[in-house]
N, C-alpha and C positions, 0 to 999 in steps of 0.2 A: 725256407719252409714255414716258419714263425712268421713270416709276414703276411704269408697267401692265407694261413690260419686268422691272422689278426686281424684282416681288411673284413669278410664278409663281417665278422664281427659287431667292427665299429659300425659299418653299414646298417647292421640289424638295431644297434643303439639307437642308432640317430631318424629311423625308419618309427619306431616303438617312442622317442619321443617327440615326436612331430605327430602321434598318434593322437598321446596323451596331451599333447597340445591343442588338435583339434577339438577333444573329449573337455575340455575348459572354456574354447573359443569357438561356437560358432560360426563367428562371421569370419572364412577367410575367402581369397579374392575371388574363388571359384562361387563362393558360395551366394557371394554378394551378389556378384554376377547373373547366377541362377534366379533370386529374389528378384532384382530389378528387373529380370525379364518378366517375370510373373507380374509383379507390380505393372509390370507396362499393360498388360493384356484385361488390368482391373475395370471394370464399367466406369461409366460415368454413373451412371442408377446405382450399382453397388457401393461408390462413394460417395454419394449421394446419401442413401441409407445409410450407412455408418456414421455419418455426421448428424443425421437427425436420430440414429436410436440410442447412439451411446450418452450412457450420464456422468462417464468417468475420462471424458475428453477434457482436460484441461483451460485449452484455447479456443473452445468452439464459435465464440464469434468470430475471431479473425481465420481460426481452418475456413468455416462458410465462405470469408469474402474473398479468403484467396484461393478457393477450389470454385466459389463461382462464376470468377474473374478469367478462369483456363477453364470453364467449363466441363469441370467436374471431373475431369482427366486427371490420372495419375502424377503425382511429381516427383519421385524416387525411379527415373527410369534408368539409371547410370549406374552402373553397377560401381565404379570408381569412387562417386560422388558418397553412395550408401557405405561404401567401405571407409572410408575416411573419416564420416561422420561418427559410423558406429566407433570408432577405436576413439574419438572425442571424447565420446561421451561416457563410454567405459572408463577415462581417466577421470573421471568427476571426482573420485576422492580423494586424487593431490589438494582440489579444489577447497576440501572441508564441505563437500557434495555429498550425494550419494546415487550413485547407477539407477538404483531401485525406484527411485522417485522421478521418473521418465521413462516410466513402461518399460523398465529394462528387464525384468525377468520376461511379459509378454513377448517383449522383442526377440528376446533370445529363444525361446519357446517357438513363434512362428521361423525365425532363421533356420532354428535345427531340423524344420520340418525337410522331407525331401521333395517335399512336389504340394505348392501352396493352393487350393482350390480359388477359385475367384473373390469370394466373401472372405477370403485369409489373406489376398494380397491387397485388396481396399482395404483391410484393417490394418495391415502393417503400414500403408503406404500413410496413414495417418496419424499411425503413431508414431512412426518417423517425426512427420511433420510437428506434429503434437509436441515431441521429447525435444525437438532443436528449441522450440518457443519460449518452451516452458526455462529450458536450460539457460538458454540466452539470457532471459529475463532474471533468473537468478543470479546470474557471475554479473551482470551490468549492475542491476536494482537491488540484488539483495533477494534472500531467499522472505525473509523476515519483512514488516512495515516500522520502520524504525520510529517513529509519530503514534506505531501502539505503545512501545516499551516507555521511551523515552518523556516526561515529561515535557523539556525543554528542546527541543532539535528544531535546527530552521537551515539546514542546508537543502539547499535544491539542486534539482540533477537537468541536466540538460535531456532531451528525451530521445527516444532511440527508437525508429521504425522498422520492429523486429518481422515485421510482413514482409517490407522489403530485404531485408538483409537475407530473408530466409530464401528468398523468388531469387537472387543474386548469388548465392551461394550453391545453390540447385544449380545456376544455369552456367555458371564462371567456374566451378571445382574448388572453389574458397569457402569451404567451411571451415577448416581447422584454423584459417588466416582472420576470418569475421570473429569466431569465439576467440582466439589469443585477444582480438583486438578490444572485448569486452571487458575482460579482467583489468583491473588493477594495473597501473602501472610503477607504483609505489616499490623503493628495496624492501619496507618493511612488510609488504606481501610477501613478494618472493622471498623473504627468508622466512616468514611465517609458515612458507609450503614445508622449507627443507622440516623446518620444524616438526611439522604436522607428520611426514615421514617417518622422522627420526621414535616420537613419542608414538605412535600406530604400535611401532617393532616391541618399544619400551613397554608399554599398558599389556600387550599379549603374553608378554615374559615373565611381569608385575608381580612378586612375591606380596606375603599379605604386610601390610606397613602395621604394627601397631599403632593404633588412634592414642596422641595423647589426650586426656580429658582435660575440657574446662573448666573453668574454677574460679577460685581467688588470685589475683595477682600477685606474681612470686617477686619480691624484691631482694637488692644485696642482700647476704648473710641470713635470709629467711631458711627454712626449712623446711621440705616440703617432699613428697614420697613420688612425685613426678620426675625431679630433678635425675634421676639415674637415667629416665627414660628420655627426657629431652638430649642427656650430653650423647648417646646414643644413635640417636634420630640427627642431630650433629655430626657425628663423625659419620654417618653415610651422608649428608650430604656436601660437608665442607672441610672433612679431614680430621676435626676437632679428636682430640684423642681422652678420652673416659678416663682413663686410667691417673689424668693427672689431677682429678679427686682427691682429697682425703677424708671426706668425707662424702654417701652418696645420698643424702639427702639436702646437704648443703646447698646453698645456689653463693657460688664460691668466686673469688677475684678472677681468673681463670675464665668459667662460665659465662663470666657476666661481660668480659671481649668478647668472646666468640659470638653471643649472643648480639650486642651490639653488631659487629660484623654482619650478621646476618640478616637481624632490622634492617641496616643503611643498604644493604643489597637490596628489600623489596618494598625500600619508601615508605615503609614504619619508623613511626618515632623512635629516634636513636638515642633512648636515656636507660640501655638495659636492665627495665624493668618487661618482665613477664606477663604481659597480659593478652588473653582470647587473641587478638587479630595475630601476635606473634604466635599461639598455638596452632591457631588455624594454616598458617603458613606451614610454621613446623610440618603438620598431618597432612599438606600435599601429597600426593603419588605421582605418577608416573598417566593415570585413569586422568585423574583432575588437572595435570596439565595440558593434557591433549584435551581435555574439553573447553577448558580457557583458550588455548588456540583456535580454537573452533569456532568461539564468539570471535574472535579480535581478526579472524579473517572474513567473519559477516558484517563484518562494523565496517573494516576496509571496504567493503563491495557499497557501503553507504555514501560514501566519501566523494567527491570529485574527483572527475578523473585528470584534469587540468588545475592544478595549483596556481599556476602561475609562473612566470618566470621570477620572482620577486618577491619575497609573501615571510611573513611572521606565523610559524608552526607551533602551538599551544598542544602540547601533551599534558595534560590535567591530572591523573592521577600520579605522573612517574615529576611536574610539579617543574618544568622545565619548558624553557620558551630557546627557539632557534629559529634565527634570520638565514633564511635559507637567499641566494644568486645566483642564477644560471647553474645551478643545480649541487654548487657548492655549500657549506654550512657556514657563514662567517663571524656569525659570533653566536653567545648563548648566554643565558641569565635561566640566576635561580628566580621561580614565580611563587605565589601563595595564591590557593586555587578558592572557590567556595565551598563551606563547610558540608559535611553531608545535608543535613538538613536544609541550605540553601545552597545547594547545587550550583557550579556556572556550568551556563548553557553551552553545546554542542552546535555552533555555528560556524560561518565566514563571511566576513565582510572589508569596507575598502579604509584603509587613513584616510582620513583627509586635515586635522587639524591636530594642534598642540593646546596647548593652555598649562601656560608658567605661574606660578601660583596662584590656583585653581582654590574658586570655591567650590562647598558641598555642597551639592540640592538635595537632601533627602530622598531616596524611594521609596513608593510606597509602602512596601513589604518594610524595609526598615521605621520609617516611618510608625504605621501600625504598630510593629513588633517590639519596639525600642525605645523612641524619642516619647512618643504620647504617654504609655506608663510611667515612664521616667518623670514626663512634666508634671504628672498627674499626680506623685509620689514627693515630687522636690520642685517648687515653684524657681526653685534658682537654676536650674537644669540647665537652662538656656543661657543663663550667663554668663554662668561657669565656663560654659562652652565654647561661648565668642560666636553665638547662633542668634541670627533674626529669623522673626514671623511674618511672612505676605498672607493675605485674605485671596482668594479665588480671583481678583481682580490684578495681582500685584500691588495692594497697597497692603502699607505700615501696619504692624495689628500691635496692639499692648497686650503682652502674653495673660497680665494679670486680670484682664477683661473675659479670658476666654475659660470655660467651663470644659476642661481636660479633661472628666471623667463620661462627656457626653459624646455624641455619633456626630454633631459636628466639629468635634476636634479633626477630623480626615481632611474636612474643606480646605483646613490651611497646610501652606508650603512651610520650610525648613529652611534654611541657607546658615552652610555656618562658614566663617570668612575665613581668608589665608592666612596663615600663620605655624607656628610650630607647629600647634596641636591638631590640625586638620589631618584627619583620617588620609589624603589622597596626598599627604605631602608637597612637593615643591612642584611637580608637573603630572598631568595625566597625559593622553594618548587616547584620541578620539577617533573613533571608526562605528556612525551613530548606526544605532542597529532596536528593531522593538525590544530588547531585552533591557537596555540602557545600561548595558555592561561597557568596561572599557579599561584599557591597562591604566594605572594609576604606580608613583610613588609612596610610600610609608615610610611617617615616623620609626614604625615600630621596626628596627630594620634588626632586634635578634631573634626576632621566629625566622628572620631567613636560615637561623644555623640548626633549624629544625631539621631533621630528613620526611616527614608529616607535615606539608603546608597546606590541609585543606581548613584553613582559618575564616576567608573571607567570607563577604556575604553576596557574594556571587561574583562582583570584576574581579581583574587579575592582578593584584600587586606584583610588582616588577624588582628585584634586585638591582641597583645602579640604573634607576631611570632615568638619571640625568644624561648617561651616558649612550642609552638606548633613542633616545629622545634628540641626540644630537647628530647621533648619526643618520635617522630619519630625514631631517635635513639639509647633512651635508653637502650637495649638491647646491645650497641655494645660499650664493654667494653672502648675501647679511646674515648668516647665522650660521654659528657655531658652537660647541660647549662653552667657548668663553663667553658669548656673546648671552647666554642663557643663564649663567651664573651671573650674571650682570645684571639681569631681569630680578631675577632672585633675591638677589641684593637689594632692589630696590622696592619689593615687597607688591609691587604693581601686578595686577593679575590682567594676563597679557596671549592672547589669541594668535598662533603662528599655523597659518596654514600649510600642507605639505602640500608640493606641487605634484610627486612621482607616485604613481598607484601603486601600493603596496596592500598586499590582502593579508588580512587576518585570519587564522584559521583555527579554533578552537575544537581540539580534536580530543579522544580519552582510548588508547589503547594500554595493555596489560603485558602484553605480548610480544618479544619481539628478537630479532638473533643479532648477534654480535660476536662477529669470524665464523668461530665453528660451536658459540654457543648460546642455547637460549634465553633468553633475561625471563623469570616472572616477578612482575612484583604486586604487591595488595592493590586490589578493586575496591579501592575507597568508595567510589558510588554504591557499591553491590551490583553492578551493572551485567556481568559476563554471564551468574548464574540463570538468569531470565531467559537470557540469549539462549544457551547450548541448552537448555532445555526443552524450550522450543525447537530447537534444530534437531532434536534427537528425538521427539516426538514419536 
């Protein structure tokens, strides 16, 4: 008797939430159905009209040449094709998307309608078309132009004929198959989605964080009225326990690990001193990490979608370089990136040559910034240095002839010869490119024991570039590490072509998951907050 009771029951459950489900979702297969029939029966005149009276068409020159290519006919007439699209696009904010921004409220507005008049189904049939363009073009290109934000950027994208892919997807039933195939193909995307999921739930839930405030830098054994608050904001995020204080205004032996700890997690200088960038990290939420994701998967959408089978991966702010093969990681070096202020650039380009100790040719920027005052200030500058002066011709200049404080000091080059004291050390790694950046060895080889290497003045010093530099070549029977420390030895400055193309790829993410957790660490450029704010527009 209990069960004859219990069946109409569940029945009525399951009846009441497939109601409430409707009541959320417009588009289901009945409905699509309905639409596309409507859409089908839209004029040519009346889509016609809709493309020359609306101002809030996104795509309007290419809707024109692909409605006037099928002459002005509807293209949403599948009621299949419309349903599959819509639940797309509805996903846009695994994306770090948003629905809304592809006519999704109108969309959904004319779906929920019961019976679409003629001027309603030429508008939907457009906006359809409208919201895949639009969509496309953002998960391929990027919502963003990344040559607004970015000073420096010089990767290029191969280009994508989202006309056709649209006319192809209409007519094949491959839309959900053409957009997968526009994202990313990167892990560090895909765990950036779960990410973005994960922190969505977090940010909604988000109790209020106490803001620590800015200040003076808190060193060992200083004192300071924040200190209670930081071991606090600690133990919610790494376990740190308060209690083992004894003093709570102290910044105490205790404190000053954990602290550390926390620095070498987000690529802050690891010398547990307190200062702003360690605050600011401290005052993250749960809001500010999902907005950092936010950028670091419009950055992805920047990127190539093709690396390479082969290729040297430059993560710039996290200050780490990784020789990726057929899709494995085979080795890895600590780098030193460029300083804020001189930035290295966001590109990719190909090796092609070595150079075993390597002279300097001054760049400009350094050049101006550096050497000229210098000479300007200490006539011996240059000797000291173990530096010659060419004239705009390539010839010999006598430093002592030249007028350092004047506009023609620019005209002359720089060159300062091999030896200990050259900034690029025993080899560089040439992959010529307009920025004149390029991986280099260093003398100075204890800022590698930094967790902070944005030092440089824009190339990438390498940790063990003798040994990065040998493997480049390995393939190529007369050379090897030994064969290169043998160069070296002999102080010859010495030109080794690499035969295998390998790409370089100078990238800057913030962002990223690791198993089942997600890494943030410091935006040394300041790069991220530009980004999501724009996106959040």
């Amino acid at each position: 008797m209990k069960k004859n009771l219990l069946l109409p029951l569940i029945l009525l459950l399951i009846s009441l939430s497939a109601c409430e489900e409707d009541k959320r979702d417009p588009m289901t297969r009945a409905s699509s159905d309905e639409a596309s029939k409507r859409i089908a029966e839209a004029t040519p005149d009346g889509i016609r009209t809709e493309i020359s009276a609306k101002n809030d068409i996104f795509e309007g020159g290419n809707l024109e040449e692909i409605y006037s290519q099928r002459d002005y006919r509807s293209l949403w007439r599948d009621g299949e094709v419309l349903h599959s699209f819509y639940n797309s696009l509805k996903a846009a904010e695994e994306e770090g998307l948003n629905f809304r921004d592809y006519h999704g409220l109108e969309i959904d507005s004319l779906l929920s309608l019961s019976n679409l008049d003629a001027g309603q189904a030429a508008r939907l049939d457009l906006l359809l078309s409208d919201a895949f363009l639009t969509y496309a073009r953002h998960l391929y290109y990027g919502k963003l132009d990344p040559e607004e934000l970015h000073e420096f950027w010089g990767i290029s994208r191969q280009p994508k004929d989202l006309k056709e892919l649209l006319q192809k997807g209409v007519e094949n039933n491959e839309i959900p198959e053409i957009l997968e195939d526009l994202k990313p193909k990167s892990q560090v995307y895909h765990g950036l989605k779960k990410s973005l999921a994960e922190y969505r739930e977090l940010k909604n839930k988000q109790d209020t964080i106490n803001k620590i405030a800015r200040g003076q830098v808190i060193k060992p054994n200083d004192s300071d009225p924040r200190i209670s608050a930081i071991a606090q904001r600690l133990e919610q995020l790494s376990g740190f326990n308060p209690d083992s204080l004894t003093n709570q205004n102290v910044y105490s032996e205790a404190l000053v690990e954990a602290i550390k700890e926390f620095q070498e997690s987000k690529s802050i200088q690891t010398d547990g001193i307190i200062g702003n960038s360690t605050i600011d990290e401290l005052n993250k939420g749960p809001q500010d990490i999902y907005n950092q994701i936010l950028a670091n998967l419009e950055r992805w959408r920047w990127y190539p979608r093709d690396l390479g089978d082969h290729y040297i991966l430059i993560n710039i702010p996290h200050f780490r370089l990784a020789v990726v093969k057929d899709g494995d990681t085979i080795r890895e070096h600590n780098v030193i990136a460029g300083a804020k202020a001189r930035p290295t650039p966001i590109f990719s380009d190909t090796v092609n040559h070595l150079v075993i100790n390597p002279t300097w040719t001054v760049p400009p920027t350094i050049k101006s910034k550096d050497i000229i005052p210098k000479m300007a200030a200490d006539r011996s500058y240059l000797s000291r240095n173990n530096m010659t002066v060419t004239g705009p011709n390539g010839e010999k200049v006598d430093p002592s002839n030249v007028n350092w404080d004047s506009s023609e000091a620019m005209n002359y080059s720089f060159t300062q010869r091999a030896g200990p004291s050259n900034p690029l050390g025993q080899v560089k790694i040439m992959y010529p490119n307009k920025y004149l950046i390029y991986l280099h060895d260093t003398p100075a080889k204890s800022l590698f024991s930094q967790s902070e290497r944005a030092e440089s003045s824009g190339c990438v010093r390498v940790e063990n570039a003798i040994d990065l530099s040998a493997y480049l070549v390995e393939n190529q029977n007369e050379w090897s590490k030994d064969r290169i420390q043998e160069v070296i030895r002999s102080g010859k400055t010495t030109t080794v072509n690499v035969d295998r193309p390998i790409q370089v790829h100078h990238f800057y993410w913030t962002a990223w998951r690791a198993g089942d957790k997600t890494v943030v660490i410091n935006d040394v450029y300041g790069l991220d907050e530009q980004i999501y704010t724009k996106l959040t527009e």
